[in-house]
C-alpha positions as CSV (number, residue, x, y, z in Angstrom):
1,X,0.0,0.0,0.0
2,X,2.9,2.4,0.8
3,X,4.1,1.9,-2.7
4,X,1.3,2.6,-4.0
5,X,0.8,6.1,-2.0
6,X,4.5,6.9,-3.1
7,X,3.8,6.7,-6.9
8,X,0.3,8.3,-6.6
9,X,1.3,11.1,-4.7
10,X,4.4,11.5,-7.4
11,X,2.4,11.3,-10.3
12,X,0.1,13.9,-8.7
13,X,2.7,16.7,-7.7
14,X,3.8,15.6,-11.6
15,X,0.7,17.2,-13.0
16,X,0.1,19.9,-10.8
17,X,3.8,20.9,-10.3
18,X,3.5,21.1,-14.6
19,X,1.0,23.2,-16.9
20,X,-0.3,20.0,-17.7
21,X,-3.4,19.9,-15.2
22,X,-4.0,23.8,-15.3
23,X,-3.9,23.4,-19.2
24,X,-6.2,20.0,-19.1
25,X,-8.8,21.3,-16.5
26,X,-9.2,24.7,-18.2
27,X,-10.0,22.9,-22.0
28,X,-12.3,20.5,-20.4
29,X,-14.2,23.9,-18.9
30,X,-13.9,25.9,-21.6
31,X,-15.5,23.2,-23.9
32,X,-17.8,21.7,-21.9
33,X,-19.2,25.5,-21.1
34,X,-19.3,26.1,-24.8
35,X,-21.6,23.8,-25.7
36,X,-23.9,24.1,-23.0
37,X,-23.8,27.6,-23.7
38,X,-24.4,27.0,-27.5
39,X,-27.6,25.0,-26.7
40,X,-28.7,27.6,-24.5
41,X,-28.3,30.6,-26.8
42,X,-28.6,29.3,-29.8
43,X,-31.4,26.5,-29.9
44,X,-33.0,28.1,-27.0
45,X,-32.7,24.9,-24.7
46,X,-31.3,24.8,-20.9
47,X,-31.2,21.4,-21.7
48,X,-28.0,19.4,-20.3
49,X,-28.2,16.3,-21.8
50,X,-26.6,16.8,-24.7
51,X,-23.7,18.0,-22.7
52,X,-23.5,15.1,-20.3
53,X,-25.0,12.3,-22.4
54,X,-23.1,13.3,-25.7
55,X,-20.2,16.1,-25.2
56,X,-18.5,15.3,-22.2
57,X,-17.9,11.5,-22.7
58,X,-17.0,12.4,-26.0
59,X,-14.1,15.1,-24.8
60,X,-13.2,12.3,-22.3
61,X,-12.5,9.6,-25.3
62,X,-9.5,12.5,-26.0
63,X,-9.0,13.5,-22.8
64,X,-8.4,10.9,-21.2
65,X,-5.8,9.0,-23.2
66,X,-4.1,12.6,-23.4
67,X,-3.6,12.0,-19.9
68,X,-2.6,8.6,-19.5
69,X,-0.4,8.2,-22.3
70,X,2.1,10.1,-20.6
71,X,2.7,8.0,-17.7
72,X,4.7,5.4,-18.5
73,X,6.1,7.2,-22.1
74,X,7.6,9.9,-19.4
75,X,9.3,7.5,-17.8
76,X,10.8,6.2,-20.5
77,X,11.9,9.5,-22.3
78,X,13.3,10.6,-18.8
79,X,15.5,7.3,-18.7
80,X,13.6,6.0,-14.8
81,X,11.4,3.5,-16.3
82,X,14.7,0.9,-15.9
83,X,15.3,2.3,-12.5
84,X,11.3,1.9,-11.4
85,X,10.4,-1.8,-12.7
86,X,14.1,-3.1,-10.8
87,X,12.8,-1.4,-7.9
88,X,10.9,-3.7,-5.0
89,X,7.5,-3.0,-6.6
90,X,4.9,-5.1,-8.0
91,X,4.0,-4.3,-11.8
92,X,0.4,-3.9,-10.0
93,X,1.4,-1.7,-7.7
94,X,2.9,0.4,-10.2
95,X,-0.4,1.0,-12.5
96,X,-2.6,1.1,-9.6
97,X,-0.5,4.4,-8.2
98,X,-0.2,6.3,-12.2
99,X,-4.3,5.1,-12.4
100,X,-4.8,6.9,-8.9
101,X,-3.4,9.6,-10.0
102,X,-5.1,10.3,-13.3
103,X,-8.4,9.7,-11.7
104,X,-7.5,12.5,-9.4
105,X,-7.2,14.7,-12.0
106,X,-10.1,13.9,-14.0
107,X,-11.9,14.2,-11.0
108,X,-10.7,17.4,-10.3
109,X,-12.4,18.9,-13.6
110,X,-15.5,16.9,-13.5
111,X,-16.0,18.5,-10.0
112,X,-14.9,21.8,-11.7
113,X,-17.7,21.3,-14.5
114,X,-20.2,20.4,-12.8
115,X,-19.6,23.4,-10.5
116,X,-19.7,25.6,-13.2
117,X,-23.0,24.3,-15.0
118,X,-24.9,24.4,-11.9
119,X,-24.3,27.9,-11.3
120,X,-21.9,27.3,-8.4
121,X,-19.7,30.7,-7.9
122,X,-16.2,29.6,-9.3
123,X,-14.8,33.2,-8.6
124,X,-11.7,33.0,-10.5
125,X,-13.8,32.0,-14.1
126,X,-16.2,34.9,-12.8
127,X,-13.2,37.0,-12.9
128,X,-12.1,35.7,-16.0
129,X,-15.1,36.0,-17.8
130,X,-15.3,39.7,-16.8
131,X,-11.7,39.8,-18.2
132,X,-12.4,38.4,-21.3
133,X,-15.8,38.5,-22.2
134,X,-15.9,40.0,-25.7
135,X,-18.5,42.5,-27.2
136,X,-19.9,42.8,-30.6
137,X,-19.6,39.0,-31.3
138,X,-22.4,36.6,-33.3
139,X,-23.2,34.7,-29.7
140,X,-21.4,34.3,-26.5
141,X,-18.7,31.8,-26.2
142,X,-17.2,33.4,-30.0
143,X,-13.6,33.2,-28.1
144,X,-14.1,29.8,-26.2
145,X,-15.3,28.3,-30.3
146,X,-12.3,30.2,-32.0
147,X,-10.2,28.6,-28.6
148,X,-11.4,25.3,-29.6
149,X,-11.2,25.7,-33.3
150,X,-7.5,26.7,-33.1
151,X,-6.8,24.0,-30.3
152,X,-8.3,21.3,-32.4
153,X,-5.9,22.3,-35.5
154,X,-2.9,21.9,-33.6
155,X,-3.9,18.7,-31.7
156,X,-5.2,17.5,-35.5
157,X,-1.8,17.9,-37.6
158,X,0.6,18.4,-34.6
159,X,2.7,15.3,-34.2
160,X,4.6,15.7,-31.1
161,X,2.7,16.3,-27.7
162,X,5.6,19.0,-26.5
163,X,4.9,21.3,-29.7
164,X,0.7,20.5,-28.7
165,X,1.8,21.7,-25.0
166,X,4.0,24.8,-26.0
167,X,0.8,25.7,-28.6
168,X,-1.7,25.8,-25.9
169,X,0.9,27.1,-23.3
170,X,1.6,30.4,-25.9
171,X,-2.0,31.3,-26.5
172,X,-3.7,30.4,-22.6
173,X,-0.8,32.6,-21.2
174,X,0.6,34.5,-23.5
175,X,-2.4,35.9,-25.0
176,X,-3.9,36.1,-21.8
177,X,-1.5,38.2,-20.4
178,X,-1.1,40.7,-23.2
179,X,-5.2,41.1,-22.7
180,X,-4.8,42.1,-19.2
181,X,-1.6,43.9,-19.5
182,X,-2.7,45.4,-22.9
183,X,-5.6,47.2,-21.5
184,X,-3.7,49.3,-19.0
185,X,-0.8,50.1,-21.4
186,X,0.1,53.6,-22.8
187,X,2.1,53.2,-25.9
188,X,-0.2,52.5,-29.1
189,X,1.6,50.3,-31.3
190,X,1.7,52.4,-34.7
191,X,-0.3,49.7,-36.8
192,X,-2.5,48.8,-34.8
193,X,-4.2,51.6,-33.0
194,X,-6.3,49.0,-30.3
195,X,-3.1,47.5,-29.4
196,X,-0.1,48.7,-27.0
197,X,3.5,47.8,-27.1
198,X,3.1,46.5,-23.4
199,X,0.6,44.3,-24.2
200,X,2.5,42.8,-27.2
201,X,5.8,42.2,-25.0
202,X,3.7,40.8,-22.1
203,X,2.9,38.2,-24.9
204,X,6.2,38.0,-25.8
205,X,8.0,37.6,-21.9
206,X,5.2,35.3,-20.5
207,X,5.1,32.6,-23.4
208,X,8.8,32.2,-22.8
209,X,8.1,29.4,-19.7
210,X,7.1,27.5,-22.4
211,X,11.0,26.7,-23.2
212,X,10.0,23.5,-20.7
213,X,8.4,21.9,-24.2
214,X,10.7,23.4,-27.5
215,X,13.8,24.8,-25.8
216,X,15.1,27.5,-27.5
217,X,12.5,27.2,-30.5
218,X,10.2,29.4,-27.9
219,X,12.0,32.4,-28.5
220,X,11.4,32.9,-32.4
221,X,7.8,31.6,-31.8
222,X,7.0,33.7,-29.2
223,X,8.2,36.8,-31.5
224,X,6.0,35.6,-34.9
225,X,3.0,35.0,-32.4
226,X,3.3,38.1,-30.4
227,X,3.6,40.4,-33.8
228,X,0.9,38.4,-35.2
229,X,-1.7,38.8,-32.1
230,X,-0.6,42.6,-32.4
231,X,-1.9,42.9,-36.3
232,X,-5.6,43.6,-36.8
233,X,-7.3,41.1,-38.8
234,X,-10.9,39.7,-39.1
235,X,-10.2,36.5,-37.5
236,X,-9.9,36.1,-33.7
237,X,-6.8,35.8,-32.2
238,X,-7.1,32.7,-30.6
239,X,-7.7,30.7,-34.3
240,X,-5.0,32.3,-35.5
241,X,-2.4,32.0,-32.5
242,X,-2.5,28.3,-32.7
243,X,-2.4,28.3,-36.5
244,X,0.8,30.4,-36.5
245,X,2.2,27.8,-33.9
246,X,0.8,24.8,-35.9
247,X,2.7,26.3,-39.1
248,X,6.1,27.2,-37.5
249,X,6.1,23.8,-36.0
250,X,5.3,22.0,-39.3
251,X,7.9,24.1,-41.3
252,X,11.0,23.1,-39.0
């Protein structure tokens, strides 16, 4: 039983310690709120059966192997898989712990979801929406279906999972941050009037962390998606964020 703890609780301090379970439990929301919000505002139907009898498990067949596949492949890229199957500990023992810990996490943002559906007070998506709740759009959730659009490119013709994880990494922080930061800056850029230069290099600075996928292919990115967020074009900036990744990525 110890054993088991040990690999459980490692596992777990794995995912949160990482952007991995910030970036998995914020895509399960933001999809799982979009299409309950796209049956409420568009067919006019507060109605959640779709969303738990159709979209959810569906968003789990991805989800979950996302999750999962990286707990034994991690062990092998880091060169400890040798080191933990000579170690004193059952092959059971072993899956029981990285299973554990998975359901943790999926737990985690199925508590989160249904939370958010049933009109619970999550403050900090209050705070977000509030954030970046956009105006003068064809229906809400316009950003969370551009998010998922440009998301679902890079997972589609992305082969490596680091490249997936720097993609989402640039656009969830990155353009995040120059939103906040962009708002209260004072230097107009001088082609594009509704953006500032602080904003742009707050898109630059924070997508650099994500040097922990790509290395040192984060800086150039970070420049190419930073200028391109700053240009103003008819498509929202979080579909063409993760194209822009998706293309660098496939070029190299």
């Amino acid at each position: 039983m110890n054993n088991i703890y040990t690999i459980f609780k490692k596992e777990v301090r794995a995912y949160f310690n990482s952007p991995i379970a910030y970036i998995f439990i914020t895509l399960f929301l933001l999809l799982s709120g979009y299409f309950f919000g796209s049956t409420l505002f568009l067919q006019n139907q507060a109605d959640l059966r779709s969303v738990f009898g159709f979209w959810i498990p569906f968003f789990l067949t991805i989800f979950v192997p996302a999750v999962t596949m990286r707990l034994i492949a991690e062990e092998r890229r880091s060169g400890t898989l040798e080191v933990l199957v000579t170690m004193p500990i059952r092959d059971s023992e072993i899956i029981l712990g990285k299973y554990l810990a998975a359901l943790v996490l999926l737990i985690v943002a199925s508590i989160f979801v249904n939370m958010r559906l049933l009109k619970m007070k999550l403050h900090i998506v209050e705070w977000a929406e509030e954030q970046f709740e956009r105006t003068g759009v064809l229906f809400p959730g316009w950003g969370a279906a551009s998010y998922l659009t440009g998301m679902l490119i890079a997972l589609t013709f992305l082969p490596d999972v680091n490249q997936i994880a720097a993609s989402i990494f640039i656009l969830a922080v990155g353009d995040s941050l120059s939103t906040i930061i962009g708002k209260r800056g004072k230097i107009r850029l001088p082609h594009n009037n509704n953006k500032t230069l602080e904003g742009s290099l707050a898109f630059f600075l924070s997508s650099l962390p994500a040097y922990y996928f790509v290395g040192v292919l984060i800086v150039p990115l970070a420049l190419i998606t930073a200028i391109v967020e700053s240009m103003s074009f008819e498509i929202d900036d979080n579909l063409t964020v993760p194209v822009v990744c998706t293309v660098f990525f496939l070029v190299l």
